[in-house]
DRENRO-106860 format. One record per atom (N, C-alpha, C, O): residue in one letter; x, y, z. Coordinates in steps of 0.1 Angstrom, whole numbers, plus 5000, padded with zeros to 4 digits. Example, Ala and Ser with C-alpha at 12.3 -4.5 7.8 and 13.67 -1.06 7.14 Angstrom:
2
A513249435078A512349555078A513249675078A514249675085S512849785071S513749895071S512950005079S513450115080
# end
This chain:
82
X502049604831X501749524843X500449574849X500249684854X499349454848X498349534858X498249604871X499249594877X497649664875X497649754890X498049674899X499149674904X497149594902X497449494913X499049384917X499549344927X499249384905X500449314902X501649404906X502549364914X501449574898X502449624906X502049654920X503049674928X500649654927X500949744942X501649574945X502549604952X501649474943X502049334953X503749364951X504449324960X504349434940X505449384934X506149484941X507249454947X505549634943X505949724952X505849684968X506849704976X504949634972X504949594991X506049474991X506749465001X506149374980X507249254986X508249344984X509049294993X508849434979X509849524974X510049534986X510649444993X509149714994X509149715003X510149635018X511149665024X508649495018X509349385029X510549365026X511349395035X511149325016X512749295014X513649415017X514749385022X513449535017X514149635020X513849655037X514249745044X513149585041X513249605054X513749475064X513749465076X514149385052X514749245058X513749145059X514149035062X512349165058X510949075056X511348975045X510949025035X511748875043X511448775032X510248685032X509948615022X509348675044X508348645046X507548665032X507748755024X506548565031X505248615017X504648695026X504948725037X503548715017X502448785025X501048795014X501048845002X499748735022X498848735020X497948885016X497848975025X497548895005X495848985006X495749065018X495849195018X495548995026X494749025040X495749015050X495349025062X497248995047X498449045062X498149185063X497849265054X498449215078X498849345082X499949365077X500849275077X500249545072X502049565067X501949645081X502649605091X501149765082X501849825089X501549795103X502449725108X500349825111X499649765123X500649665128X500849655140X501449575117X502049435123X503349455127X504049385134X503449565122X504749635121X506249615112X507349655114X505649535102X506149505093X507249615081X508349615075X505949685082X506549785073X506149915083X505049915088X506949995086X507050155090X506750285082X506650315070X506850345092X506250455083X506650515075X505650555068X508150555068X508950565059X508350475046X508050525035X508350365050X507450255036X505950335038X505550345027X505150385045X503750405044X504050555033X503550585022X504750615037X505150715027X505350695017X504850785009X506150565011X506450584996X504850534993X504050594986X504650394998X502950344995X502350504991X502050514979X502250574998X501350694994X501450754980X500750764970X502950804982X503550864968X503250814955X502750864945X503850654958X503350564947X502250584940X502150624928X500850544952X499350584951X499450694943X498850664932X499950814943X499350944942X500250964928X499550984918X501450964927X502350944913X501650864907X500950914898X501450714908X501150624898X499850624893X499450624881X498950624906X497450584902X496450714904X495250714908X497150824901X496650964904X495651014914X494851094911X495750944928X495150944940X495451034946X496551024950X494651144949X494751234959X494351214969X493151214971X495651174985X495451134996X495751245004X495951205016X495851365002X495851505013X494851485021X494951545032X493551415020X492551485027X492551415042X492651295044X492451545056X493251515066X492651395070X493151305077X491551395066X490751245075X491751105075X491851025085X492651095061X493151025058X493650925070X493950985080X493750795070X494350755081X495150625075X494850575065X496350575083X497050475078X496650355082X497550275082X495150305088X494650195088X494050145076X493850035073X493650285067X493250275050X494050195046X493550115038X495350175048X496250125038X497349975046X498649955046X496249905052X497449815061X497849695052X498849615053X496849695043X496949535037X497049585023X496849705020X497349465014X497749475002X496149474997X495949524986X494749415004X493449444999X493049594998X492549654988X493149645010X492949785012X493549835004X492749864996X494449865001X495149924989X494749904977X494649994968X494449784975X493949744960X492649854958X492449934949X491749824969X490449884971X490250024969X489250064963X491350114977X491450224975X491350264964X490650354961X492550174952X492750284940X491450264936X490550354937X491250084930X489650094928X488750214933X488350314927X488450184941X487250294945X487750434942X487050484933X488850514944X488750594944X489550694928X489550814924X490050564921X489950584905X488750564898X488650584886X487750514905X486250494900X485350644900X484450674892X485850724911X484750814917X485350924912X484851034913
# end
């Protein structure tokens, strides 16, 4: 399964475990909207860092990096590129 396909297949996951049956766009807020919580911003990480070998320790880190299913996309990109 491509990358992208699973981060979308992991956040609808996600929204359904939190009662969201809502879709969700590219460009929705998950967390900011408050859709998804911090508990879900955790696994998003782990996932990132298990699946797509992303090291997100660094403290700058912030969880506006990761509100949307673009940003996320973007991250691995960019930062499996570098």
């Amino acid at each position: 399964m491509p990358p992208s396909h699973a981060l979308r297949e992991m956040i609808a996951n996600l929204l359904l475990d939190a009662g969201d049956k809502a879709g969700f766009a590219a460009d929705d807020s998950l967390f900011l909207s408050g859709r998804l919580d911090s508990l879900a911003a955790v696994e998003v990480l782990g996932a990132l860092e298990r699946d797509h070998g992303l090291d997100l320790s660094d403290a700058d880190f912030d969880i506006t990096e990761i509100d949307t299913l673009a940003q996320i996309e973007a991250l691995v990109r960019d930062r499996s590129a570098g």
